[in-house]
N, C-alpha and C positions, 0 to 999 in steps of 0.2 A: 628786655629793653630793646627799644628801634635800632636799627641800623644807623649809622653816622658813615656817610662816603668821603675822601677827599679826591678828588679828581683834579689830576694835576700833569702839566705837560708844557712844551715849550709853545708861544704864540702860535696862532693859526694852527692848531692841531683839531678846534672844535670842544676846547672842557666845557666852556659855557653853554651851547649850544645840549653840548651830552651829557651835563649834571641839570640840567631843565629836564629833560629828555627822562632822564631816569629818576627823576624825584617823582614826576609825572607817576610812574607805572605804581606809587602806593596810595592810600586813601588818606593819610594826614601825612604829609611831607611840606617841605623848608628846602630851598636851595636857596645856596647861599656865594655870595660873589663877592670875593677880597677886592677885586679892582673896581665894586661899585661903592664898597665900602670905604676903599683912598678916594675917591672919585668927592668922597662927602668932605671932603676937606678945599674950605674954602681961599685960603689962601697959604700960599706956600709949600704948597706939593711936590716932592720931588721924585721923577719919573727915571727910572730903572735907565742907563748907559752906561756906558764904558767908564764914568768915572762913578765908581760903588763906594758912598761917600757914608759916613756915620749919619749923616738926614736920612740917606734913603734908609738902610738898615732899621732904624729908628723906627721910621714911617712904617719898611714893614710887620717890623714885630709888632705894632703898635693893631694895624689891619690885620693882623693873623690872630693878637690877641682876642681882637672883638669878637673875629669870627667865630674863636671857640665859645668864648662868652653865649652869642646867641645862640649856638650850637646845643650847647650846656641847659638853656632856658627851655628850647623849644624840642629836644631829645626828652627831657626829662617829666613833658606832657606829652609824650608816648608821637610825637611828630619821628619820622623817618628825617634824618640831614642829609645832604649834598652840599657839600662846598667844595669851591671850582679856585683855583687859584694856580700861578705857574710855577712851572721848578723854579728854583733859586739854585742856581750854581754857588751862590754864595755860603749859603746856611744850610740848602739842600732842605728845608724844608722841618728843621730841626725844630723849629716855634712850635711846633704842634707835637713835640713828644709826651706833653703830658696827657695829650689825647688819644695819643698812640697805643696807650698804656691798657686805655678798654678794649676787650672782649668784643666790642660792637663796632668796633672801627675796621674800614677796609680801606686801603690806602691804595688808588689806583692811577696808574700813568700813563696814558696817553702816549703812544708813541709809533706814528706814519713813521714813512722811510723820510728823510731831510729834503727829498726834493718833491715829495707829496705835499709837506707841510710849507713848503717856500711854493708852489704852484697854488695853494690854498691862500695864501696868501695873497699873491697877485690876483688872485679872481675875485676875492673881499671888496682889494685896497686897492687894484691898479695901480698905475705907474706914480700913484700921490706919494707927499714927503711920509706919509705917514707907513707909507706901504715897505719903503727902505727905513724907518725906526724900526717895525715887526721885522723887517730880514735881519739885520744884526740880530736883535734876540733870539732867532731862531738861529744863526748859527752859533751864538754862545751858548745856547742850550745841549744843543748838538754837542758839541764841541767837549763839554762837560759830562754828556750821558755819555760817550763814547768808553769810556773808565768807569759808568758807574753802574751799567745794569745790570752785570750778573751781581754786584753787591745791594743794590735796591730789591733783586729777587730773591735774597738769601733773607733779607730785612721784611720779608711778606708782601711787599707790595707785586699786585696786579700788573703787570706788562701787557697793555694792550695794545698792539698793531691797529689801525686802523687804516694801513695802507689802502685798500682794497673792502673796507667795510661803510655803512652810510651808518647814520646816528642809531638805526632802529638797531641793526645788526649788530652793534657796537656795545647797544643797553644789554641786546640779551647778552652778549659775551660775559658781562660783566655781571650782570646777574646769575648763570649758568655757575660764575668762579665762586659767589657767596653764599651760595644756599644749599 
């Protein structure tokens, strides 16, 4: 069976960017995007902040469900997945334990130093409102992984620095950990 990746990490770290990147390097691949998949929701969306309300939770098992779904559809016609989505301090990412559960799953996370990923950010977003929404997530994210990575890498998952790495360098890394 194909590979199914989730690539997962706090804003402005680059998952989107590096789960294209790495779906790219097979001959039938699927990347897949939880935030373009909330994105399809036409009214009444509610967006990840400091107040973590049973809508949003909702909204995202609901996007984390689909994701496996298509995941599910298009692994099963021998497509390679990538799906990109962020930590959740919340849930940590628990939605996807029944995907966890295969053989074929590599669970990888994204993780610059906090002021790589807040510099990444400013060069995106600049000084717009939008640029201080991704800096609170990234330091809840932060904030959150600080207690949880030696337990995330006891769990399998992939720790990837990419302090110091660009997206190429980044893929083979992560290719290098699964094969």
């Amino acid at each position: 069976m194909a590979h199914i990746f989730l690539v997962a990490g706090a804003p402005a770290v680059g998952k989107s960017t590096t789960a294209h990147a790495l779906a790219a390097q097979f001959e039938k691949s699927i990347h897949i995007s939880v935030d373009n998949i909330r994105e399809m929701v036409v009214s009444g969306l509610v967006r990840p902040s400091s107040d973590w309300n049973q809508y949003l939770i909702e909204q995202l098992a609901l996007a984390r469900e689909s994701a496996i779904q298509i995941a599910a559809t298009y692994n099963k016609a021998g497509f390679v997945v990538v799906i990109d989505d962020f930590w959740d301090p919340n849930s940590q990412l628990l939605e996807y334990s029944r995907l966890f559960q295969e053989p074929n799953v590599h669970k990888i996370l994204l993780f610059p130093s906090q002021q790589v990923a807040e510099a990444r950010n400013l060069e995106r977003s600049g000084s717009a409102e939008g640029s201080k929404y991704i800096a609170d997530g990234i330091r809840t994210v932060y904030e959150s992984l600080k207690t949880d990575i030696t337990c995330l890498e006891n769990q399998g998952w992939i720790i990837a620095d990419t302090s110091e790495k660009n997206v190429e360098a980044t893929v083979k890394h992560i290719l290098a950990q699964v094969r």
